[in-house]
BALOBA-1460 file (C-alpha; in Angstrom, 3 decimals):
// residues 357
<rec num="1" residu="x" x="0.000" y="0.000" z="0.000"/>
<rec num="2" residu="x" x="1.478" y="3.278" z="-1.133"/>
<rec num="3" residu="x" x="1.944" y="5.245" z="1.846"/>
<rec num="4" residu="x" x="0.960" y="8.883" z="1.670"/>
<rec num="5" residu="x" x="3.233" y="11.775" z="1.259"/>
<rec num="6" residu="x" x="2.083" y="13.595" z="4.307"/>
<rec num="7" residu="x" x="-0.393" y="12.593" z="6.665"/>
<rec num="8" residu="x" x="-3.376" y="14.353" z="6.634"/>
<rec num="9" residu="x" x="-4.772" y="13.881" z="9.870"/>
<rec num="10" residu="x" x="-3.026" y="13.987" z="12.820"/>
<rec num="11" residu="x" x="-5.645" y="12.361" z="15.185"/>
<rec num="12" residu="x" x="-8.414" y="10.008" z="13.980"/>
<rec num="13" residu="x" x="-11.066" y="8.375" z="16.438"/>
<rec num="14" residu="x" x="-14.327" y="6.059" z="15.899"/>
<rec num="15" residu="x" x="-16.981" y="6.968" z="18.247"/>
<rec num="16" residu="x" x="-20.508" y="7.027" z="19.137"/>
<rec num="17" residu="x" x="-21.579" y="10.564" z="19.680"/>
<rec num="18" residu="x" x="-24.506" y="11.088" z="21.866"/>
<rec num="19" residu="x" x="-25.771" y="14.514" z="24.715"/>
<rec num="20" residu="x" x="-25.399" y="14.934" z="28.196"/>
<rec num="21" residu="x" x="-27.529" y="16.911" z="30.066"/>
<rec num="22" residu="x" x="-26.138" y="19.024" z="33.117"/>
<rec num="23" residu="x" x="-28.085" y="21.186" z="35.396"/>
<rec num="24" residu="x" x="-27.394" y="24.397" z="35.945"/>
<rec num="25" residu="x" x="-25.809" y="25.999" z="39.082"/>
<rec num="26" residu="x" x="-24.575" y="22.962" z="40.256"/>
<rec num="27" residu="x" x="-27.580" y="21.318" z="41.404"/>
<rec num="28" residu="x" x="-28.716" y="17.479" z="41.639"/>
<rec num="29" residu="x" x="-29.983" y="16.584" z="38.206"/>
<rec num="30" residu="x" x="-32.957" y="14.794" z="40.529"/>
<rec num="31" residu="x" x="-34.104" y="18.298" z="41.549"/>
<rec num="32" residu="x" x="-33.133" y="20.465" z="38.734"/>
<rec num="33" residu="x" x="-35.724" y="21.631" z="35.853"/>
<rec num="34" residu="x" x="-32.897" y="23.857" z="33.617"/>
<rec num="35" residu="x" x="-30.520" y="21.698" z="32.304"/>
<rec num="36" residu="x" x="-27.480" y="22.928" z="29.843"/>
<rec num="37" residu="x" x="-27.172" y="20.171" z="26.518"/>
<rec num="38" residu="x" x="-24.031" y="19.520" z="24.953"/>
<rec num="39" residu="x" x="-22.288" y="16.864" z="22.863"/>
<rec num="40" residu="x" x="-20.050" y="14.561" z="23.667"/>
<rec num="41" residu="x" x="-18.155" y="11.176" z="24.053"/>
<rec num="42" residu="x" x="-15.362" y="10.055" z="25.800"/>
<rec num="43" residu="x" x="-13.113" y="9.744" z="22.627"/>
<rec num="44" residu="x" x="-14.280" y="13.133" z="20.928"/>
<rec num="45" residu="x" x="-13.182" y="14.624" z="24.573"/>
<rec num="46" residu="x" x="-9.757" y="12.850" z="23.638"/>
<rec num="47" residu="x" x="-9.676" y="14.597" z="20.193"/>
<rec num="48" residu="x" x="-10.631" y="17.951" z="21.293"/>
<rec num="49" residu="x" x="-7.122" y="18.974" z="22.691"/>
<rec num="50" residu="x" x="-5.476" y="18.402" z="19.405"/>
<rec num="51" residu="x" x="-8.264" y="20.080" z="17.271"/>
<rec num="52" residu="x" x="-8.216" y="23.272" z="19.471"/>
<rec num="53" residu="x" x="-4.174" y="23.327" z="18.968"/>
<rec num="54" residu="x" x="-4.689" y="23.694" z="15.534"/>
<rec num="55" residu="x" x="-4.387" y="19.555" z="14.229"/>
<rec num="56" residu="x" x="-6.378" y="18.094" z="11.895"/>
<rec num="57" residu="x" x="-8.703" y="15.855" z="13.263"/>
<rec num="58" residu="x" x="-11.339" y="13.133" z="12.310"/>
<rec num="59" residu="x" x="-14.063" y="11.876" z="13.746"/>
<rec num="60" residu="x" x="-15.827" y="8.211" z="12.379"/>
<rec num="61" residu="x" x="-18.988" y="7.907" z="13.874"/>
<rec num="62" residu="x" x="-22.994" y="7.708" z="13.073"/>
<rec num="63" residu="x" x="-26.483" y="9.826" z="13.162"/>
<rec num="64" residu="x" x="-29.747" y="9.383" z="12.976"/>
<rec num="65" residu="x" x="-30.888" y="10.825" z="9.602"/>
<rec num="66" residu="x" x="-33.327" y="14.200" z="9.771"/>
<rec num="67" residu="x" x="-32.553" y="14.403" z="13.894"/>
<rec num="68" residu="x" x="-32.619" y="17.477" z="15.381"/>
<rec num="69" residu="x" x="-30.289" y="16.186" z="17.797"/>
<rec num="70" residu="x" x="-27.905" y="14.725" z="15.189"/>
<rec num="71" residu="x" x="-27.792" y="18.499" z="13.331"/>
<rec num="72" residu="x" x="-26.468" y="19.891" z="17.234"/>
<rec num="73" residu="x" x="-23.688" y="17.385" z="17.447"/>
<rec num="74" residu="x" x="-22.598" y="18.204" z="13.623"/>
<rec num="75" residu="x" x="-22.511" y="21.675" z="14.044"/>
<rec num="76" residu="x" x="-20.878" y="20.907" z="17.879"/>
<rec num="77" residu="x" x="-18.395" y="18.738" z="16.076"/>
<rec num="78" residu="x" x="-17.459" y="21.853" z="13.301"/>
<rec num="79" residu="x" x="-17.494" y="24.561" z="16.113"/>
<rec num="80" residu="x" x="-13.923" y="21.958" z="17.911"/>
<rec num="81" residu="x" x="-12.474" y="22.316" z="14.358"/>
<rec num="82" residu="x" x="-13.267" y="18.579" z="13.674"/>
<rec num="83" residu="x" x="-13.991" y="16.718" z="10.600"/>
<rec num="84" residu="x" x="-16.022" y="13.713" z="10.870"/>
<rec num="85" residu="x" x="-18.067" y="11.268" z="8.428"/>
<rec num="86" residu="x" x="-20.435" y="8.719" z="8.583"/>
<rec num="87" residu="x" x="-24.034" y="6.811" z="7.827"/>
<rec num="88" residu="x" x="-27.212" y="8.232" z="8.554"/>
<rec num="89" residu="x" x="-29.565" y="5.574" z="9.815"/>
<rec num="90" residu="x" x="-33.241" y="6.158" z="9.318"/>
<rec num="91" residu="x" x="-34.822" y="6.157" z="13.154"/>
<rec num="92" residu="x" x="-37.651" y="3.763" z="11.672"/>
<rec num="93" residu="x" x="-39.955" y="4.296" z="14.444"/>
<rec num="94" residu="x" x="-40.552" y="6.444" z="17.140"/>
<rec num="95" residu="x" x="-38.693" y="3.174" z="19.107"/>
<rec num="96" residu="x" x="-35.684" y="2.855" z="16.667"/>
<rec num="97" residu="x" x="-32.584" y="4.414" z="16.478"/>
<rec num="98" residu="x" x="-31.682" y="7.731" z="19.150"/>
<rec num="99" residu="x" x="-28.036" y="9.130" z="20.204"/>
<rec num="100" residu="x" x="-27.461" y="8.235" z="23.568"/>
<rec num="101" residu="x" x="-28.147" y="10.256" z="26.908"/>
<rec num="102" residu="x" x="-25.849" y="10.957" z="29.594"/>
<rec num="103" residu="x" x="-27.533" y="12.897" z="32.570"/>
<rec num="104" residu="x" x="-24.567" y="13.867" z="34.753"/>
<rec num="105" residu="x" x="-24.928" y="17.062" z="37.530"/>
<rec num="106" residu="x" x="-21.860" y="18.249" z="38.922"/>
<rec num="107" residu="x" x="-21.562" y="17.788" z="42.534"/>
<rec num="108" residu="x" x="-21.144" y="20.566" z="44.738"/>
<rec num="109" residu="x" x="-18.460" y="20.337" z="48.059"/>
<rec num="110" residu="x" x="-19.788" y="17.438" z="50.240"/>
<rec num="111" residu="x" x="-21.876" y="16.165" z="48.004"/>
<rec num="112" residu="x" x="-20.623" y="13.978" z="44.937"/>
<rec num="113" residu="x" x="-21.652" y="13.680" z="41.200"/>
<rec num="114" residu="x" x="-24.060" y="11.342" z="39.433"/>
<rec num="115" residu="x" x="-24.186" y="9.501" z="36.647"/>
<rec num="116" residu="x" x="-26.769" y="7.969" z="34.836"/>
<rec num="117" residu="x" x="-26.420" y="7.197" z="31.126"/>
<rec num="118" residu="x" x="-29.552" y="6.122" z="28.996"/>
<rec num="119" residu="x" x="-28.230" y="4.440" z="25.737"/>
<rec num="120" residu="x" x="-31.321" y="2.652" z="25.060"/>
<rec num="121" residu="x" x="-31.551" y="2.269" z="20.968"/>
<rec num="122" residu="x" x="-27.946" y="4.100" z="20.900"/>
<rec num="123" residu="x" x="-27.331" y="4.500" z="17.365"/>
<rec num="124" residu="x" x="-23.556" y="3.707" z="17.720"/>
<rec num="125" residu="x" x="-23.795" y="0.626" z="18.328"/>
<rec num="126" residu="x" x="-24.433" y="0.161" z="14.529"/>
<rec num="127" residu="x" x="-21.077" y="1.583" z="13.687"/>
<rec num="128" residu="x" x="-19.750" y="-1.209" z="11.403"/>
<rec num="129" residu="x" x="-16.185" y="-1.099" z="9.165"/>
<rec num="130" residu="x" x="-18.432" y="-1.232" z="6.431"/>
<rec num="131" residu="x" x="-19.788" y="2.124" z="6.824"/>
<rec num="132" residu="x" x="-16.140" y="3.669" z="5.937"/>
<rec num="133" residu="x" x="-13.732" y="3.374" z="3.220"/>
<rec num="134" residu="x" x="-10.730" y="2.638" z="5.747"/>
<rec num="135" residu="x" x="-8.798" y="2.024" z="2.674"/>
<rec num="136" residu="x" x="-8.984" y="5.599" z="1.571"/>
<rec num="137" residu="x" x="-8.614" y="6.867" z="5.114"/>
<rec num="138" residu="x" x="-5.643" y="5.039" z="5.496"/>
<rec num="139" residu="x" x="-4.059" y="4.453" z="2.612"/>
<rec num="140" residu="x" x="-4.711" y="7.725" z="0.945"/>
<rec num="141" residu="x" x="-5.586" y="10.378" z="3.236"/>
<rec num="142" residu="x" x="-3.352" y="9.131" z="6.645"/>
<rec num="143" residu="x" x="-3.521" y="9.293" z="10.292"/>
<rec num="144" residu="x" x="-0.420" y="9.514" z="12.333"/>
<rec num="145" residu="x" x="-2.110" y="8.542" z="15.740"/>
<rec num="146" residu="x" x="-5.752" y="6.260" z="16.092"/>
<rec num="147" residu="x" x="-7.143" y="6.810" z="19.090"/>
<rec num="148" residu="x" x="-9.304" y="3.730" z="20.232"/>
<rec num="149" residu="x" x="-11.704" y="3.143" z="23.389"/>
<rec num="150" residu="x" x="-12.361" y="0.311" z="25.115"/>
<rec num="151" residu="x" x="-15.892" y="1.318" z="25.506"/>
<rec num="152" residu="x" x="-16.780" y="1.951" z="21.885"/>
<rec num="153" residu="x" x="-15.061" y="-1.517" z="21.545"/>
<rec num="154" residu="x" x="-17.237" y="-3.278" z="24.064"/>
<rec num="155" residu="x" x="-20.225" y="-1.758" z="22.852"/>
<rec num="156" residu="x" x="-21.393" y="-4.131" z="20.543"/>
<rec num="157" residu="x" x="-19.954" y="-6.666" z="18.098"/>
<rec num="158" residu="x" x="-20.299" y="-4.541" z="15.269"/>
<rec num="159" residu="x" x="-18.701" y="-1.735" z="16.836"/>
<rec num="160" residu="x" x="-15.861" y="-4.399" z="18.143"/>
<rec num="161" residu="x" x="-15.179" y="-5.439" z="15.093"/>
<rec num="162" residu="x" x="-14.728" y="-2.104" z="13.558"/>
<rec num="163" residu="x" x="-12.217" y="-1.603" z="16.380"/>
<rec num="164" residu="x" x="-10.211" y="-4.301" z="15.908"/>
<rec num="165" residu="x" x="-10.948" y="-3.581" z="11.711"/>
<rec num="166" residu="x" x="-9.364" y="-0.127" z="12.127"/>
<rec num="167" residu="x" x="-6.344" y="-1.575" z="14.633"/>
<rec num="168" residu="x" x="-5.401" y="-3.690" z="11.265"/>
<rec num="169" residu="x" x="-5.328" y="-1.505" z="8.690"/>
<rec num="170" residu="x" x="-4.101" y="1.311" z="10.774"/>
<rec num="171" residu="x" x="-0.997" y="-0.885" z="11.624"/>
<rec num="172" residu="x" x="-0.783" y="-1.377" z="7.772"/>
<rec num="173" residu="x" x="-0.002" y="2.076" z="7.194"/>
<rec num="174" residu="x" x="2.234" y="2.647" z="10.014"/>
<rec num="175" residu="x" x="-0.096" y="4.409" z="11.949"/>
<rec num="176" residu="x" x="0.598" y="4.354" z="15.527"/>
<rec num="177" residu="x" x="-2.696" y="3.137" z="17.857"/>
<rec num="178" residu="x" x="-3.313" y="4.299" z="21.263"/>
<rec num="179" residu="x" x="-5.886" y="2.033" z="23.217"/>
<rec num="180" residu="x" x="-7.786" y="3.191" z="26.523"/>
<rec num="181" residu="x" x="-8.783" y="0.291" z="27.980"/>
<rec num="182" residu="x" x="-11.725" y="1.984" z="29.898"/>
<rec num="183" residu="x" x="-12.941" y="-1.192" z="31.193"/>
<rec num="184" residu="x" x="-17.129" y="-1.138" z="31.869"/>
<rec num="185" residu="x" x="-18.321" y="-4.295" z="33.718"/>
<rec num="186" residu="x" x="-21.476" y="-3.932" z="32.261"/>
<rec num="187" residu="x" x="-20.380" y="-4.160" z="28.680"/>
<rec num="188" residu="x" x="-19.049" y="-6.773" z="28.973"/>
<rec num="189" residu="x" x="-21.288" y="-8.969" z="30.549"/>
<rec num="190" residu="x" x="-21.997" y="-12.240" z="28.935"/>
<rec num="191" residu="x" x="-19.010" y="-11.716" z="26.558"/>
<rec num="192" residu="x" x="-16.285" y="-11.778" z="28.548"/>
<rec num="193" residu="x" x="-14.832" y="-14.374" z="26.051"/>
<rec num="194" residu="x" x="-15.209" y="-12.438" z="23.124"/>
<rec num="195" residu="x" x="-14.230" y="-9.123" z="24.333"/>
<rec num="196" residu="x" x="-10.917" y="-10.720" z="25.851"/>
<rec num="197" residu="x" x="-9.897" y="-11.788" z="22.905"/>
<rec num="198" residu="x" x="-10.765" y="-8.541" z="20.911"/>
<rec num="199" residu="x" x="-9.318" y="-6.439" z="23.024"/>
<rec num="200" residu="x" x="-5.730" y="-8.907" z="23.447"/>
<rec num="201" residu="x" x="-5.465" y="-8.239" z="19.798"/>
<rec num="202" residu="x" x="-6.269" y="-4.752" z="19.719"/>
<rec num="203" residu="x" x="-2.943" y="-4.045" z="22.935"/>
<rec num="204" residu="x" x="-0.956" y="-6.091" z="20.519"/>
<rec num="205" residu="x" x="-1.218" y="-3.965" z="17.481"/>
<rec num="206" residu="x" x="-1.375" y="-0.625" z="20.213"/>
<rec num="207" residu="x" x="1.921" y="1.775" z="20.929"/>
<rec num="208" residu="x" x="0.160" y="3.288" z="23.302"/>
<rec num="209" residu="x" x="-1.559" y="1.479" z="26.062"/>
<rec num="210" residu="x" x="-3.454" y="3.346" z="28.676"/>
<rec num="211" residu="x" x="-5.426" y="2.542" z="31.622"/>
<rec num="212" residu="x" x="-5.982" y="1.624" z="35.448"/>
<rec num="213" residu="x" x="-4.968" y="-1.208" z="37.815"/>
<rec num="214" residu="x" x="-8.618" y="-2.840" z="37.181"/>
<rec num="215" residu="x" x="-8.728" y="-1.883" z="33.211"/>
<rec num="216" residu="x" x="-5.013" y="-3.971" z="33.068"/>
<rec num="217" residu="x" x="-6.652" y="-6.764" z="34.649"/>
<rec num="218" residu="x" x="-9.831" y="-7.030" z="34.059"/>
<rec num="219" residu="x" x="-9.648" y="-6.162" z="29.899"/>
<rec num="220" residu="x" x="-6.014" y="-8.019" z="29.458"/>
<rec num="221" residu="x" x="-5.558" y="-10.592" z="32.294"/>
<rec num="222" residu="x" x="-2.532" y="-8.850" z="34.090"/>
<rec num="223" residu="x" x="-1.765" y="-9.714" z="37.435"/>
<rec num="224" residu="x" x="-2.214" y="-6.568" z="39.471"/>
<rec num="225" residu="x" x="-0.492" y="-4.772" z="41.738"/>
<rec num="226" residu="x" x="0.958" y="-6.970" z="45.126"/>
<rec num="227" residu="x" x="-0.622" y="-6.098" z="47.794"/>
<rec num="228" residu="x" x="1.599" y="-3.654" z="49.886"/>
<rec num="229" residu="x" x="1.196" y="-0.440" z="51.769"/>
<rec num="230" residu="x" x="-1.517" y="1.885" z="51.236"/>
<rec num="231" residu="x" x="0.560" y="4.976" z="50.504"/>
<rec num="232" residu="x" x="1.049" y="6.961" z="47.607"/>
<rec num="233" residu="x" x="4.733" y="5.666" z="47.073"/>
<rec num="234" residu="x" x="3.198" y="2.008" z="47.641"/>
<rec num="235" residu="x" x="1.092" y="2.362" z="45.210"/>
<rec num="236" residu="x" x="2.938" y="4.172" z="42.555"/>
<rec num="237" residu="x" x="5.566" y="1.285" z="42.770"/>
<rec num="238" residu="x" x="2.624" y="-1.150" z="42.474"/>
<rec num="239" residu="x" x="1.469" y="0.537" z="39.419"/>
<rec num="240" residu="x" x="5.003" y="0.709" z="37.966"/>
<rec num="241" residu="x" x="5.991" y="-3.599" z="38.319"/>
<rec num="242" residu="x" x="2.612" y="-4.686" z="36.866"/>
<rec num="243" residu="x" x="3.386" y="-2.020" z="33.768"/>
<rec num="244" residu="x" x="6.238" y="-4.318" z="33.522"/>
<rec num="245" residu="x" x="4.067" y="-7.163" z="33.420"/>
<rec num="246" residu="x" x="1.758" y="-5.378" z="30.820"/>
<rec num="247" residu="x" x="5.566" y="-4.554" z="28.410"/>
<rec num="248" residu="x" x="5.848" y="-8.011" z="28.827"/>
<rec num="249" residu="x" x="2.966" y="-9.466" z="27.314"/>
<rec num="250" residu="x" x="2.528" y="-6.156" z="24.514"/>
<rec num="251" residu="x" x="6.191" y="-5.420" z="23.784"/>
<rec num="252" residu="x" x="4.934" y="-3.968" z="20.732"/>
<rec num="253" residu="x" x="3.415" y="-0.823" z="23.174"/>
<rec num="254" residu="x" x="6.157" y="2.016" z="23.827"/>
<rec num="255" residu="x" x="3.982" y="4.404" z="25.704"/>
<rec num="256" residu="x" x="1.405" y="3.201" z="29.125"/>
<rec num="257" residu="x" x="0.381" y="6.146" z="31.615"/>
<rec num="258" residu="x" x="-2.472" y="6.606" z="34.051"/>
<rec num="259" residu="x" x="-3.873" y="9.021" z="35.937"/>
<rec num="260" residu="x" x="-3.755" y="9.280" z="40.195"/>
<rec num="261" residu="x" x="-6.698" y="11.028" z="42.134"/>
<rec num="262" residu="x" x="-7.811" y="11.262" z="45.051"/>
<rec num="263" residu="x" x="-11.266" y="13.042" z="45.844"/>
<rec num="264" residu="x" x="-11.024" y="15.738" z="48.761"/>
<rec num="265" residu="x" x="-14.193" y="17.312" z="47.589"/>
<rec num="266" residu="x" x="-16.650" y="17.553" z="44.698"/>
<rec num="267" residu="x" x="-14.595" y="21.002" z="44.012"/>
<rec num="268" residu="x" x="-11.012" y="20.108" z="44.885"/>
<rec num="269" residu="x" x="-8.878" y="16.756" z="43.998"/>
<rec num="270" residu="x" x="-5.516" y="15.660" z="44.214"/>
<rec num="271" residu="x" x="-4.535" y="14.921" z="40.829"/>
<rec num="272" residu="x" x="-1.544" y="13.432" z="39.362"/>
<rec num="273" residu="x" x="0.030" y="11.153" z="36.799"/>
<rec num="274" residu="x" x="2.055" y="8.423" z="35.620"/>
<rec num="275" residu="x" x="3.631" y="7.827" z="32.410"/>
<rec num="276" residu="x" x="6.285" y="5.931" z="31.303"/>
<rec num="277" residu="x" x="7.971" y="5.181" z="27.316"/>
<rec num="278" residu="x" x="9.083" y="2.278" z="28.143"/>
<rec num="279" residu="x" x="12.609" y="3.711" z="29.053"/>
<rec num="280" residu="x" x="11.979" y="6.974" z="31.620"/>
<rec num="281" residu="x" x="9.354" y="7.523" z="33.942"/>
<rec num="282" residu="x" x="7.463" y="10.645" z="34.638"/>
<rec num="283" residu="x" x="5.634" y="10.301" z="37.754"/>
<rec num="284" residu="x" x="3.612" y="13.379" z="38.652"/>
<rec num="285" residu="x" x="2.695" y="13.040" z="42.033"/>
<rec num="286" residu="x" x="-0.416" y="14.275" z="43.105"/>
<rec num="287" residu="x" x="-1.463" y="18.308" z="43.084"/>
<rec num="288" residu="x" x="-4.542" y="20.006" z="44.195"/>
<rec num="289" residu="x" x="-6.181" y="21.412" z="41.643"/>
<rec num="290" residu="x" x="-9.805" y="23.112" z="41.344"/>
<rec num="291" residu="x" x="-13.149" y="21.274" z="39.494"/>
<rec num="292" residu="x" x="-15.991" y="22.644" z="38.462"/>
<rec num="293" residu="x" x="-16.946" y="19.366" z="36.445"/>
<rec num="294" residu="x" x="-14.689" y="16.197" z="36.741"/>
<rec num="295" residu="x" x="-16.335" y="14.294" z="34.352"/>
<rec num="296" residu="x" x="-13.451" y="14.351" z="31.110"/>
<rec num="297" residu="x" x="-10.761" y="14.728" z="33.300"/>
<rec num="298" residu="x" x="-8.863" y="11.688" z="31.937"/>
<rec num="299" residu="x" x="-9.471" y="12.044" z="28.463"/>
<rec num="300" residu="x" x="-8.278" y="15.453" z="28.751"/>
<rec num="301" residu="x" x="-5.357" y="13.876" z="29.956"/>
<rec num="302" residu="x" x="-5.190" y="11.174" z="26.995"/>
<rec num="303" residu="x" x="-5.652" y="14.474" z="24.606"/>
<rec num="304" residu="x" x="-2.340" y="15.977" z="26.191"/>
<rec num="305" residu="x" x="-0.684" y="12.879" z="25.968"/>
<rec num="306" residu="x" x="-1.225" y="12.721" z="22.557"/>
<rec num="307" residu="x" x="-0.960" y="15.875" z="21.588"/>
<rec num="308" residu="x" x="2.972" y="15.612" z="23.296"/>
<rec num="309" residu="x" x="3.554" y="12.491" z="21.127"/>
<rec num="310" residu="x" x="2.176" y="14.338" z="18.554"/>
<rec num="311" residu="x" x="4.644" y="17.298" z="18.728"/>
<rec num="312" residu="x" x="7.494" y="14.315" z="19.223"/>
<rec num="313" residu="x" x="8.117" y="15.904" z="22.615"/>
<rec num="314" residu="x" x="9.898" y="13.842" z="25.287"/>
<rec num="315" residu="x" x="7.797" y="11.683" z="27.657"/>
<rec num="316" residu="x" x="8.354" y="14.045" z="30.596"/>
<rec num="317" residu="x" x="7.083" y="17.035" z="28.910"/>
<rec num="318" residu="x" x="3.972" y="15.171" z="27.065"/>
<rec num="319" residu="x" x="2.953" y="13.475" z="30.511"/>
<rec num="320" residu="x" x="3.258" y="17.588" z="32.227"/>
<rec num="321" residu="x" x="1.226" y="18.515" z="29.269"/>
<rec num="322" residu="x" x="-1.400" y="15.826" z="29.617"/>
<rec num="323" residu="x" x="-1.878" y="16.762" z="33.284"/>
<rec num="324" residu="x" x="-2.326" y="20.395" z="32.527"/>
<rec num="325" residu="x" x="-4.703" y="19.237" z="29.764"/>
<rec num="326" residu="x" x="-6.611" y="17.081" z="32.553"/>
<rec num="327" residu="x" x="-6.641" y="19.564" z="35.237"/>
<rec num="328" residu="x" x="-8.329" y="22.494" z="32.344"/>
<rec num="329" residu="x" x="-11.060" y="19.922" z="31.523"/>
<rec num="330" residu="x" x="-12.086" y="20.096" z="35.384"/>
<rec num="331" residu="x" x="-12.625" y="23.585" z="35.210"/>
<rec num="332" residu="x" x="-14.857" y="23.893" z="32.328"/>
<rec num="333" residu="x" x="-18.861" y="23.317" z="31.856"/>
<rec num="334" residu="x" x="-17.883" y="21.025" z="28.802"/>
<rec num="335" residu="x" x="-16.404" y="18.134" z="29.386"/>
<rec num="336" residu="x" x="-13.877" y="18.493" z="27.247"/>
<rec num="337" residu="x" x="-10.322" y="20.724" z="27.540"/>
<rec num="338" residu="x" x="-10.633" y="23.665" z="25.205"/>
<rec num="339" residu="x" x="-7.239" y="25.247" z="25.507"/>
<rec num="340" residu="x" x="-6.645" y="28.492" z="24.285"/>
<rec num="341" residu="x" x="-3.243" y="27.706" z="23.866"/>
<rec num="342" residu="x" x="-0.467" y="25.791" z="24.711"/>
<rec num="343" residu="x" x="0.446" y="28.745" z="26.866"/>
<rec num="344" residu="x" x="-2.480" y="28.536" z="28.763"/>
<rec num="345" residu="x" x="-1.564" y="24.767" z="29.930"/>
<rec num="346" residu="x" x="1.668" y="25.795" z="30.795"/>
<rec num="347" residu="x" x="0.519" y="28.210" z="33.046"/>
<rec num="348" residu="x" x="-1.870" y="25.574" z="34.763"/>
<rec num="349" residu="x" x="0.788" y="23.062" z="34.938"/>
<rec num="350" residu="x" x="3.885" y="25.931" z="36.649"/>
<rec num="351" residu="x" x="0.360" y="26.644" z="38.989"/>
<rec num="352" residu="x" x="0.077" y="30.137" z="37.786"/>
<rec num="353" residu="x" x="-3.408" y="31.052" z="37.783"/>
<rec num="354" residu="x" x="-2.323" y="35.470" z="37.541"/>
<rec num="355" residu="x" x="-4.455" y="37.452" z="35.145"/>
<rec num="356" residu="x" x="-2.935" y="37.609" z="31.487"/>
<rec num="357" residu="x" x="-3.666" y="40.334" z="29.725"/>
């Protein structure tokens, strides 16, 4: 396959878009009757960092044709400086096909967030390799980095096999593949067999591997952490033998990183992070840091990440970057990082928060 001359996108991911409602002033959505929309998904959170920096991005995903809500996440998806293609499924009947529904409030001080996500008749679970010409993608437009989601791969077995579809080819044309695990124990229920196997293949082909203690173990079989002290250090030196285990088993994988938090309040966490190429370490131990919103906190720091590896910046400074990216997510109504700049994450990450003007 002829490779292309330059790359046209620099970030690509596959997704299932959906809205998440969020009521205003910080109340409990339970007891709230003004709610702000937006669109979103984990992986378009991911992409957002890159497409706000000024990087070509792509988005594969699906809509219901003639929705009112499908026309809001388009024009959502052009206002982050994305472009994105897919099918249009007719909705059938007024039980067919819907994006999904995320109702999420905020949490205020002692009292934390909630989640509840409706994805009853989610149209992304259709997303099929079919619906794309991954050939032309690929092979003729380029992506230097495919971002891929555990939960878009566990979301169906269409949607798994487009996953592990896209892993292939991508691999083919020497694009590199980050993977967040992002186990969910209710995806995977009843195909714990199938999605093992899926997602074993999919860390194989990966160069970037990211995830949690449980997401190691529970999506790839890695024996976790030994069971040690409870402190920070304990646990950071936990995290850092079974990433040996996990270099082991995928020594195909150059890049694995997490993220470290511990909840003080709704409005203030300890946040840090740990990322390592396979060669140095950059462990960012945990810093307070403001939140409006948590929810997107970790993509935001997937989108730094990338964004570093991107810019073929030196682990330390992409994991510093990915942090800052993270920690800017918290304190915005989206839940996604919008940076101004890369100034502006700078800033967050030296802990200057001084007027510019």
């Amino acid at each position: 396959m002829t490779e292309p001359a330059q790359k046209k996108y620099a970030l690509l991911v596959a997704t299932s878009m959906g809205v998440r409602l969020t009521p205003v002033d910080s109340q409990p959505f339970h007891s709230s009757d003004t709610f702000k929309m937006q669109a979103t998904s984990a992986e378009s959170n991911v992409a957002s960092v890159s497409s706000y920096l000024g990087m070509p991005v792509k988005v594969l995903t699906s809509f219901v044709k003639g929705s009112p809500v499908s026309h809001f996440i388009k024009d959502n998806l052009k206002s982050r400086r994305m472009d994105f293609e897919g099918p249009e499924l007719d909705q059938d009947n007024p039980w067919g096909y819907r994006h999904q529904i995320n109702m999420a409030d905020s949490g205020w001080g002692s009292r934390g967030p909630r989640v509840q996500n409706d994805r009853a008749g989610e149209v992304g679970r259709e997303l099929c390799a079919e619906d794309f010409d991954l050939e032309r993608i690929f092979g003729e437009e380029g992506v230097r980095i495919v971002h891929l989601s555990g939960l878009v791969a566990a979301l169906s077995p269409k949607t798994c096999k487009l996953c592990l579809d896209i892993a292939r080819i991508a691999k083919e044309n020497d694009s590199l593949i980050s993977f967040d695990l992002n186990h969910r124990a209710s995806f995977w229920k009843g195909r714990e067999d199938e999605l093992a196997k899926a997602f074993s293949e999919i860390a194989s082909r990966s160069d970037i591997l990211i995830g949690n203690e449980e997401d190691f173990q529970l999506c790839l079989g890695i024996k976790g952490p030994e069971a040690g002290g409870s402190g920070l250090d304990d646990k950071i030196d936990g995290f850092k033998e079974m990433i040996g285990r996990v270099q082991a088993a995928y020594p195909n994988a150059s890049y694995f990183g997490t993220t470290l938090r511990e909840v003080l309040s709704a409005n203030s966490h300890m946040w840090g992070a740990l990322v390592t190429d396979g060669k140095d370490w950059e462990i960012i131990k945990p810093r307070e840091i403001g939140v409006l919103d948590r929810i997107g906190g970790g993509d935001g720091f997937v989108g730094g990440l990338l964004y570093g590896i991107l810019k073929g910046w030196d682990v330390k400074k992409s994991a510093r970057f990915g942090w800052a990216s993270g920690a800017l997510a918290a304190t915005m109504l989206t839940d996604y990082a919008q940076p101004a700049d890369e100034d502006q994450l700078w800033s967050i990450w030296e802990g200057n928060a001084r007027v510019k003007r």
